[in-house]
C-alpha positions in Angstrom: 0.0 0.0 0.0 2.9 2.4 0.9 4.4 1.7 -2.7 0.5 2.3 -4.2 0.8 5.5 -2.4 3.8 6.8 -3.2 3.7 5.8 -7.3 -0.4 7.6 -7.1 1.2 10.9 -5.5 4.6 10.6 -8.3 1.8 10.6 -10.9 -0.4 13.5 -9.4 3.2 15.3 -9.2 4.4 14.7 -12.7 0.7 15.6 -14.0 0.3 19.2 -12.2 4.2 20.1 -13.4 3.4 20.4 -16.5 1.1 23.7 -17.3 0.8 22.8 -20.9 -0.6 19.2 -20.1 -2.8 20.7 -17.3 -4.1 24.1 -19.7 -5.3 20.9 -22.5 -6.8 18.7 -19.8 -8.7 20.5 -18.1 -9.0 24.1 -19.5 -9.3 23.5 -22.9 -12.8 21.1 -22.4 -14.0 24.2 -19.9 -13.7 26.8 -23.0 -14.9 24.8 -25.9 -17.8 24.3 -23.6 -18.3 28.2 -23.6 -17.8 29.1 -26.5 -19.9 26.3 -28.7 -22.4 26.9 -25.8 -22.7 31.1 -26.8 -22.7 29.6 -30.6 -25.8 27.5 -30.3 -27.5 28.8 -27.3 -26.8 32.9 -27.3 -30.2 33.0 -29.1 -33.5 32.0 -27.8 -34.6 31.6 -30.8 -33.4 30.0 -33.8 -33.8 31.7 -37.2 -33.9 29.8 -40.3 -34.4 31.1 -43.6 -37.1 29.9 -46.3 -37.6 31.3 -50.1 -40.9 31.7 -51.0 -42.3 32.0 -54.4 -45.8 33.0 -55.5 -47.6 36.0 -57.1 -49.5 36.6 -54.3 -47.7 35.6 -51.1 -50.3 35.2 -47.8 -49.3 37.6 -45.0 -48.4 34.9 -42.8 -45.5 34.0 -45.2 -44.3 37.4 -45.0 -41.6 39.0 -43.6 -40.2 37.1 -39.7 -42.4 35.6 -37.9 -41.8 33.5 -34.8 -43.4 29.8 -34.5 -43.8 27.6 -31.5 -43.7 30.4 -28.7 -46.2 28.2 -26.9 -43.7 25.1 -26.2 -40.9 27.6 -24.3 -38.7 26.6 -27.9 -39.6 29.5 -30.2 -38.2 29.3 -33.9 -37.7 32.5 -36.0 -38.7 31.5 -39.6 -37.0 34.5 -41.9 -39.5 34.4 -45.3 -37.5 36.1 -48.4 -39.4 36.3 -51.7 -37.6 34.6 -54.5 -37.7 33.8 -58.0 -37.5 29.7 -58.4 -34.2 29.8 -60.3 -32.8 32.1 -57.2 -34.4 28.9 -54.8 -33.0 26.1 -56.3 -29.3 27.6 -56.3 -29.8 28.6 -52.5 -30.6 25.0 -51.9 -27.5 23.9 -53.8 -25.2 26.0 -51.9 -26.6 24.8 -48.7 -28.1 29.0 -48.3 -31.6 27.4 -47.4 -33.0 23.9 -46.4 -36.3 24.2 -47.9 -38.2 26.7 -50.3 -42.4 27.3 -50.5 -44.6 27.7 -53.4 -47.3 29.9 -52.0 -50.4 31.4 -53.3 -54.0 32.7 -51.2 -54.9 29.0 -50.3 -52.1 26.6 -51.0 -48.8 25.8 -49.8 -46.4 23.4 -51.5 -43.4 22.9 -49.8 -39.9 21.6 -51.7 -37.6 19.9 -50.0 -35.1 16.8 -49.5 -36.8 14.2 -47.0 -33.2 12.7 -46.3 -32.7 16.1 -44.9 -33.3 16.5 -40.9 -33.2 20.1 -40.9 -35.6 20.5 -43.8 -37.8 18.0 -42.2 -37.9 20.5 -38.4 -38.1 23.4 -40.7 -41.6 21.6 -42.8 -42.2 20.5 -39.0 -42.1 23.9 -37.0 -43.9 25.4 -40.1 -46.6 23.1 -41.0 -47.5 23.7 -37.1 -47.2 27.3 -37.2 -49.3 27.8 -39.9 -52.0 25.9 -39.2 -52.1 28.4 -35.9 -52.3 31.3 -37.6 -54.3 30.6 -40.5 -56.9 28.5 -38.8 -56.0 25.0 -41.1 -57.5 27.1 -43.8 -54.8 26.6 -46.7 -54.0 23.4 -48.5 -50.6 21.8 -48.2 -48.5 19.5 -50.3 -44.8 17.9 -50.4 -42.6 18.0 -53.6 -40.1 16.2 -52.6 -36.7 17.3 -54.5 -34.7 14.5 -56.6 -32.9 16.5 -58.8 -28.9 15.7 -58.7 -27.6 19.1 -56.9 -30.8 19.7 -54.9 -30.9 16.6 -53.0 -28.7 16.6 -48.7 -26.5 14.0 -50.6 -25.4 16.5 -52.8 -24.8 19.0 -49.9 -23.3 16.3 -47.8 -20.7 14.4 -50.2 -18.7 17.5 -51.0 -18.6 18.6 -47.2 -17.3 14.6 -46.5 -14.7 14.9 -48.9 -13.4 18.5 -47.4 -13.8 17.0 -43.6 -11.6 14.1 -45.5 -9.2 17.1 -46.5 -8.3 18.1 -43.1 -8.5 14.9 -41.2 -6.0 13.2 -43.4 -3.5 16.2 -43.3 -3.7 17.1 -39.4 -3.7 13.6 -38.3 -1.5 12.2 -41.6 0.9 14.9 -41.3 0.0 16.6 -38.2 0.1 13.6 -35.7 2.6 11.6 -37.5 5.1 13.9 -36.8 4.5 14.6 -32.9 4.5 10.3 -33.1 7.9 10.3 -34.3 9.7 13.0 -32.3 7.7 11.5 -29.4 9.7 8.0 -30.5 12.9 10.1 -30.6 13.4 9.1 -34.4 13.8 12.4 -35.7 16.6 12.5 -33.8 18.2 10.2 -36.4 16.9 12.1 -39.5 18.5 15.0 -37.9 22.1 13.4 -37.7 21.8 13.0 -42.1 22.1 15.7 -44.3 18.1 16.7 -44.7 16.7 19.9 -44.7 13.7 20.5 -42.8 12.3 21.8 -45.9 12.4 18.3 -47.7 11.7 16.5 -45.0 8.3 18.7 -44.4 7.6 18.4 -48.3 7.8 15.1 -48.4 5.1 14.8 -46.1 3.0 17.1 -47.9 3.7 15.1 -51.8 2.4 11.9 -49.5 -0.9 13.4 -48.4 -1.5 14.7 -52.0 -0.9 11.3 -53.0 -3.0 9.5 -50.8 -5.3 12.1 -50.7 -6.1 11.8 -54.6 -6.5 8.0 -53.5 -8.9 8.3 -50.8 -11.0 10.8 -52.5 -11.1 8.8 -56.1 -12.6 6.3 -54.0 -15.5 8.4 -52.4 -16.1 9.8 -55.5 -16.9 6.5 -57.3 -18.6 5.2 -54.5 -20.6 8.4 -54.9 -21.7 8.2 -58.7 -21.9 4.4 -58.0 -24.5 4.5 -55.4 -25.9 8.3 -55.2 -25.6 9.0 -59.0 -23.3 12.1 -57.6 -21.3 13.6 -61.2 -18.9 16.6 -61.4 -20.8 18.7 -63.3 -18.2 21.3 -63.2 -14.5 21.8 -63.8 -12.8 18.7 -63.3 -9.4 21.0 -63.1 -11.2 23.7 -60.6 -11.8 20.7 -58.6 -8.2 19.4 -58.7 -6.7 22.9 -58.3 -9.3 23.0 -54.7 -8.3 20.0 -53.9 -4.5 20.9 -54.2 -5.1 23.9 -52.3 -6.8 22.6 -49.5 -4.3 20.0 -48.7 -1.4 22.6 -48.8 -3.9 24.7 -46.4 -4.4 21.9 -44.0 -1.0 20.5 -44.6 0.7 24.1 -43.3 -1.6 24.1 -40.1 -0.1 20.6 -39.8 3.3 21.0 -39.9 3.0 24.5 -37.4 1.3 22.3 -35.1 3.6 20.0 -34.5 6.6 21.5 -35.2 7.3 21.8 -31.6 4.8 19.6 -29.8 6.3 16.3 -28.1 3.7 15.1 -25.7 0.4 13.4 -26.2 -2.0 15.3 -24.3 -1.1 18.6 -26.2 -0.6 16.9 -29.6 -4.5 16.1 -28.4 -5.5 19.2 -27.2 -4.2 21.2 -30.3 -5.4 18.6 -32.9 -9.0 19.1 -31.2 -8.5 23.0 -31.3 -8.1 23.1 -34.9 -10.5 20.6 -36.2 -13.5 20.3 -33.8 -15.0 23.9 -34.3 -14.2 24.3 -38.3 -15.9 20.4 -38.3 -19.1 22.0 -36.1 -19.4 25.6 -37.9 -17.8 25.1 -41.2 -21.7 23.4 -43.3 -20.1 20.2 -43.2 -23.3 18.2 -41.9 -25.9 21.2 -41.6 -26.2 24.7 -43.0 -23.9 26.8 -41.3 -26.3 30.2 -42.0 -28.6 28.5 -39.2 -26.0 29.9 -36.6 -26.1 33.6 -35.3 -25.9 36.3 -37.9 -22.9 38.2 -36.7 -21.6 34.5 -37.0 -21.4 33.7 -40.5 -19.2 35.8 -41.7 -16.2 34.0 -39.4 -17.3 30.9 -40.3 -17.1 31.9 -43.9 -13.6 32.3 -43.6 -12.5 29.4 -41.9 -10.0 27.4 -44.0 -12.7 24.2 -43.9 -15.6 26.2 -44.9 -13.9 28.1 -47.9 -12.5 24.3 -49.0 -16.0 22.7 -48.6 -17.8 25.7 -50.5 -15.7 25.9 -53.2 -16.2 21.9 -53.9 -19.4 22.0 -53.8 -19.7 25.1 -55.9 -17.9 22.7 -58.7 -20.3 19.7 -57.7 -23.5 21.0 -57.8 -23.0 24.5 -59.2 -20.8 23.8 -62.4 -18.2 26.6 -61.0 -14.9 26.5 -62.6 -11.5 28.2 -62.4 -13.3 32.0 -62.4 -15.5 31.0 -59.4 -13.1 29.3 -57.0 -9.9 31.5 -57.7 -10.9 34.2 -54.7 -10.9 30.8 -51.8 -7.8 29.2 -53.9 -5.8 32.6 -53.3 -7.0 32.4 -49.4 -6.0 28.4 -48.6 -2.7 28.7 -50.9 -1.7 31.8 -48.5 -3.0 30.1 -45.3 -0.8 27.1 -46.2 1.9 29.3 -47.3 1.9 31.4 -44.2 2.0 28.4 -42.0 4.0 26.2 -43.7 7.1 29.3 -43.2 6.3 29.2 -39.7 6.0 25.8 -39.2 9.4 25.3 -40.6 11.3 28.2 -38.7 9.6 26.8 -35.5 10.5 23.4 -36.4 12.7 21.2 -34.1 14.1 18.0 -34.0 13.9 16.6 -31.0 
C-alpha cells in the first residue's frame, strides 16, 4: 500500500508540473464548452431562412415571424421572396434547407426528405401555420430529386473537405509529434536533410494519398448516389490541391514543436472540432447567429467545402473558386514558413 501511495502521488506530481498538459486537460474542455455553448444557445430563438415563391404571397408568409412560442422553444422563420431559379441555387449551396410555393390557399413545400433540418423546418412550419391561419390553406410535399438539390449533394462535398483536413492534421500533423515522441527524428537529424524536404515530403504523401482516398469516395458516390462533377474537373483538382497545402501548413505549425500526447491532443481538437461544427459540413452553417457567419465563412474548412461544392453542384470553374484558392494557398503558405522556422528535431 505504501508503494500504491507513493507511485499515485509521483503521478499526481508529474501531472500538475506540466502547465501545458494541465491548460489541455482541463482548461481547454471548460472553453470549448463556452464558447460552442454562446454559438448555439446565445439566441433564444433560432432563425432559419425559407424562399418563397408565388404571385401573391399570404401575410403569414411574409416578412419574420416566430413559430412555437407556446412550447418555451420558439423558432424564427426569416420568409424572403424569391424567384424559383434564385431557390433552387440557395438550396445547392446549402443558403436554405427548404423553399415554399405559395399562393391565397395553398402551400407546397420543396424539400429533400433525407434532410433533418428540412424535415424540423416543414415540422415547426406546417405547425405554425396551421395556428395562424386557422388550417385554412392546402398543403403538399414535392419532394426534391434533382442531382444538386438533393442533402447527398450538400453532404458528399462537405465529407470529402472533412476528409481534407482529417488526413492532413492527423496524416501529417500527428505523424510527426509520433515520431519525435519515438525520438526518431533524432536520427533524421544526424543526415544531411533539410527541414524543408523532409516537411515536403510529407505534404507530396498526403496529396498522393489524398487523390486515393477521395477517387474512392467519388466512385462510391456516382456508383451509389448518382453524384457527377458537373463542373471543372481542373477547378476541382486545383481545390483540392489547395486545400491539402492549407491543411498541410496548419499541420506541420502544429507540431513543429509539440512532443507530448496530451497537447498533440488538445491542439489537434482546437483546430478541427469547431471548423468540423461551424464550417456546413453536416448542416447549413447560415442557421448559426448572424454576426456569426461571416467567421465561419472564412474558416479554412468552410472556404475548401464551399468551393467543392460550388464545382459539384453549381458547375463553378476556375473563375468562381480563384478568390478561396488565393486564401488556402496563403494560409498554407503562411504556416508552412512558420512551421518550418519553428520546427525542431527533437
Amino acid at each position: 500500500m505504501k508503494s500504491l501511495y507513493q507511485l499515485v502521488l509521483l503521478n499526481f506530481r508529474t501531472f500538475f508540473r506540466e502547465p501545458a498538459v494541465l491548460f489541455w486537460a482541463v482548461l481547454f474542455p471548460i472553453i470549448m464548452a463556452w464558447v460552442l455553448g454562446i454559438a448555439f444557445s446565445e439566441k433564444g430563438e433560432s432563425v432559419r431562412t425559407v424562399y418563397v415563391i408565388g404571385e401573391q404571397i399570404p401575410p403569414a408568409l411574409q416578412g419574420e415571424k416566430v413559430f412555437g412560442e407556446q412550447t418555451g422553444n420558439p423558432s424564427r422563420i426569416r420568409f424572403t421572396p424569391s424567384s424559383a431559379r434564385e431557390a433552387v441555387q440557395a438550396i445547392k449551396r446549402g443558403i436554405i434547407a427548404m423553399y415554399i410555393e405559395a399562393d391565397a390557399d395553398s402551400v407546397v413545400y420543396h424539400f429533400d426528405p433525407a434532410n433533418a433540418d428540412a424535415q424540423l423546418t416543414h415540422l415547426i412550419l406546417e405547425s405554425g401555420l396551421q395556428e395562424k391561419t386557422s388550417g385554412s390553406n392546402n398543403t403538399t410535399i414535392r419532394p426534391l430529386k434533382t442531382t444538386g438539390t438533393r442533402y447527398i449533394d450538400f453532404l458528399i462535398p462537405g465529407l470529402i473537405a472533412l476528409g481534407i483536413m482529417n488526413a492532413c492534421i492527423w496524416g501529417i500533423g500527428w505523424s510527426l509529434i509520433e515520431t519525435r515522441m519515438k525520438k526518431l527524428l533524432r536520427r533524421m537529424v544526424a543526415t544531411p536533410m533539410k527541414k524543408s524536404i523532409f516537411l515536403s515530403s510529407a505534404i507530396v504523401t498526403r496529396i498522393v494519398l489524398g487523390g486515393f482516398e477521395i477517387g474512392l469516395l467519388l466512385l462510391f458516390a456516382w456508383l451509389y448516389f448518382g453524384i457527377e462533377v458537373t463542373g471543372s474537373i481542373g477547378a476541382f483538382i486545383l481545390v483540392f490541391l489547395a486545400g491539402i497545402f492549407a491543411f498541410a501548413g496548419i499541420a506541420i505549425l502544429i507540431a513543429s514543436r509539440t512532443a507530448k500526447t496530451e497537447v498533440a491532443n488538445g491542439l489537434v481538437n482546437l483546430i478541427t472540432l469547431p471548423m468540423m461544427i461551424l464550417s456546413g459540413i453536416f448542416f447549413n452553417y447560415h442557421n448559426f447567429p448572424d454576426w456569426a457567419v461571416p467567421v465561419i465563412q472564412v474558416l479554412p474548412l468552410t472556404l475548401l467545402a464551399d468551393s467543392i461544392r460550388a464545382v459539384f453542384v453549381e458547375s463553378a470553374g476556375f473563375a468562381e473558386v480563384l478568390k478561396p484558392v488565393i486564401i488556402l494557398l496563403s494560409t498554407g503558405l503562411v504556416t508552412f514558413i512558420a512551421g518550418l522556422k519553428s520546427f525542431k528535431w527533437y
